[in-house]
C-alpha positions as CSV (number, residue, x, y, z in Angstrom):
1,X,-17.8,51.4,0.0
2,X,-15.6,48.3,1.8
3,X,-13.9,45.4,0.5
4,X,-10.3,46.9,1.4
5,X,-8.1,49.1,-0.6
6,X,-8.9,50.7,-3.9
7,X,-7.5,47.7,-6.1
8,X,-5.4,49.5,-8.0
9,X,-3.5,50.2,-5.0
10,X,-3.3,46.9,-3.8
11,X,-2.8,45.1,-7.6
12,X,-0.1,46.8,-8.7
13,X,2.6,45.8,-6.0
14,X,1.5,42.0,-6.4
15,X,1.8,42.2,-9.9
16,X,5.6,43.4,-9.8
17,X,6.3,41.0,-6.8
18,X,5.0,38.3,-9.1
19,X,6.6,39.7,-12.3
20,X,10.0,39.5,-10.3
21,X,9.8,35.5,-10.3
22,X,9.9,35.5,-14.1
23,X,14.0,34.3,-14.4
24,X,14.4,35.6,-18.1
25,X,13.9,39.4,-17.4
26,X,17.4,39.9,-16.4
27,X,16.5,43.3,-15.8
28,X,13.5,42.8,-14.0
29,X,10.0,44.9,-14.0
30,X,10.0,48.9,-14.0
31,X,7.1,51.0,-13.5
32,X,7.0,53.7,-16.2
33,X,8.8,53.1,-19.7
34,X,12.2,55.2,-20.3
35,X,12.8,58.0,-22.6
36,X,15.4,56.9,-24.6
37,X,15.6,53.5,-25.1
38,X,18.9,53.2,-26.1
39,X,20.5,53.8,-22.8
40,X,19.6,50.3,-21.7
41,X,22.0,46.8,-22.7
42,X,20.4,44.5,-19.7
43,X,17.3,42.7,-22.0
44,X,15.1,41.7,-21.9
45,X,12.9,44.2,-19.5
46,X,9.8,44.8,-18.1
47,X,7.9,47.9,-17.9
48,X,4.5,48.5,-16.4
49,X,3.3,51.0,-18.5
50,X,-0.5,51.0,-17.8
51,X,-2.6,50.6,-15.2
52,X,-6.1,51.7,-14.7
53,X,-10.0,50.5,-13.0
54,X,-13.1,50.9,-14.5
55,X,-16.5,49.8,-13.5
56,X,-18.6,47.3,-14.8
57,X,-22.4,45.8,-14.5
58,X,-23.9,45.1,-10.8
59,X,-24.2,41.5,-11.0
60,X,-25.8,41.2,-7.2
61,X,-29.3,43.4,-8.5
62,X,-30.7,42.6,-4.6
63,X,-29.5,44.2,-1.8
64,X,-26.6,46.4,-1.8
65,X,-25.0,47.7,-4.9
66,X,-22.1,45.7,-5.6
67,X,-20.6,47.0,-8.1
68,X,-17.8,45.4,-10.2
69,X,-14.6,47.0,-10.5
70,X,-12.0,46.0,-13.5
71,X,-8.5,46.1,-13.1
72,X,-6.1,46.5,-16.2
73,X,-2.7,46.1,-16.0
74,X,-0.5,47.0,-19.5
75,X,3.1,45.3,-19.3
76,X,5.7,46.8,-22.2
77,X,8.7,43.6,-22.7
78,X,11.6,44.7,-25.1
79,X,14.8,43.1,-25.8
80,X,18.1,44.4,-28.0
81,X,20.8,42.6,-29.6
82,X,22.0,40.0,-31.5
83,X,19.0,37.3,-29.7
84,X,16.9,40.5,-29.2
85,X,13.9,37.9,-30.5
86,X,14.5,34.3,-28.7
87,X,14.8,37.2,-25.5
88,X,11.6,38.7,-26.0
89,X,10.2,35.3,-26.3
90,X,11.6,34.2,-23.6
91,X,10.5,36.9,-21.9
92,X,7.1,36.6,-22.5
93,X,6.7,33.2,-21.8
94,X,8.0,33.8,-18.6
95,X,5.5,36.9,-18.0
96,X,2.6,34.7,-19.0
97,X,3.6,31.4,-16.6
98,X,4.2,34.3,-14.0
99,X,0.6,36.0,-14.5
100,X,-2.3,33.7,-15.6
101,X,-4.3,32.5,-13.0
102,X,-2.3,35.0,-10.3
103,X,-4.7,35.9,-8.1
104,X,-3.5,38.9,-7.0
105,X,-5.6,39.9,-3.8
106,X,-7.5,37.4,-1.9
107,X,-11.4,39.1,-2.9
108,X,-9.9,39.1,-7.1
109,X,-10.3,36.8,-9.6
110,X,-7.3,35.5,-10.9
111,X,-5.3,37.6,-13.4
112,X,-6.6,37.0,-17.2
113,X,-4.7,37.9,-20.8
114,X,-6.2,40.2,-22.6
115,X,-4.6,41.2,-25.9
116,X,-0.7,41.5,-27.2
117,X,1.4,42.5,-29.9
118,X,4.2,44.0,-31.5
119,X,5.2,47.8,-30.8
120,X,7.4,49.5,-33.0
121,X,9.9,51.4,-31.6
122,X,13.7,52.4,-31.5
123,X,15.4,50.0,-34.4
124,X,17.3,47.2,-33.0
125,X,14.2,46.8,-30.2
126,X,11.9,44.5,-30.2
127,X,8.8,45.5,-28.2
128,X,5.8,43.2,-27.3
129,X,2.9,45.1,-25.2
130,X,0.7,42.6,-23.5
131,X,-2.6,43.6,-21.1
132,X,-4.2,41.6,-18.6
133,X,-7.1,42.0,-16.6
134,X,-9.0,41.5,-12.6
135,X,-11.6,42.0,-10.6
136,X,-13.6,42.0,-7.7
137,X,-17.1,43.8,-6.5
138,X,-17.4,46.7,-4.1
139,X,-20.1,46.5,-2.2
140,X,-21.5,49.6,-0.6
141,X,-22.8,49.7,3.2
């Protein structure tokens, strides 16, 4: 197979480079959530807490397989506090002005949304897990 490094490798690192440009995460992005949220007061913060590739249909049927490979990236935003709320929002606008229509690698599609929603979790967090999605074909020689 060619078309550069395995995406994942090659995503992941854009995606917290571009993540860093959001201005409300005061904290900034983390890979892997904590244990214990309550040893954090910086909010709100980003976590990375997903990441995986999957294949997908061989849209070029003639000629070489090119087969399509799916990146998905799972971000975790929480906030605490008195504004633990207008944070997260905040947050989360930022995250999405930050990531749709990234175009993480130049042979990618640009970054999609996926799904979000609330996660429950230690009391006084609010917790929002959102997931977003690439992708680019692999052709083999």
């Amino acid at each position: 197979l060619h078309g550069g490094p395995r995406m994942i490798e090659s995503v992941l690192p854009a995606v917290i480079t571009q993540l860093e440009t959001a201005t409300a995460l005061t904290v900034g992005v983390v890979v892997g959530m904590p244990e214990r949220l309550d040893t954090l007061s910086n909010t709100p913060i980003c976590w990375i807490t997903g990441a995986d590739e999957s294949g997908n249909e061989n849209y070029l049927a003639t000629g070489p397989v090119a087969q399509r490979i799916e990146t998905r990236i799972e971000l975790t935003l929480g906030a605490t506090g008195a504004t633990a709320l207008n944070d997260l929002l905040g947050g989360l606008t930022d995250v999405r002005a930050a990531l749709l229509g990234f175009v993480p690698i130049t042979n990618a599609r640009p970054m999609e949304f996926r799904r979000g929603g609330m996660v429950f979790s230690d009391p006084g967090w609010c917790c929002w897990r959102e997931e977003y999605m690439t992708d680019y074909h692999e052709i083999a020689s």
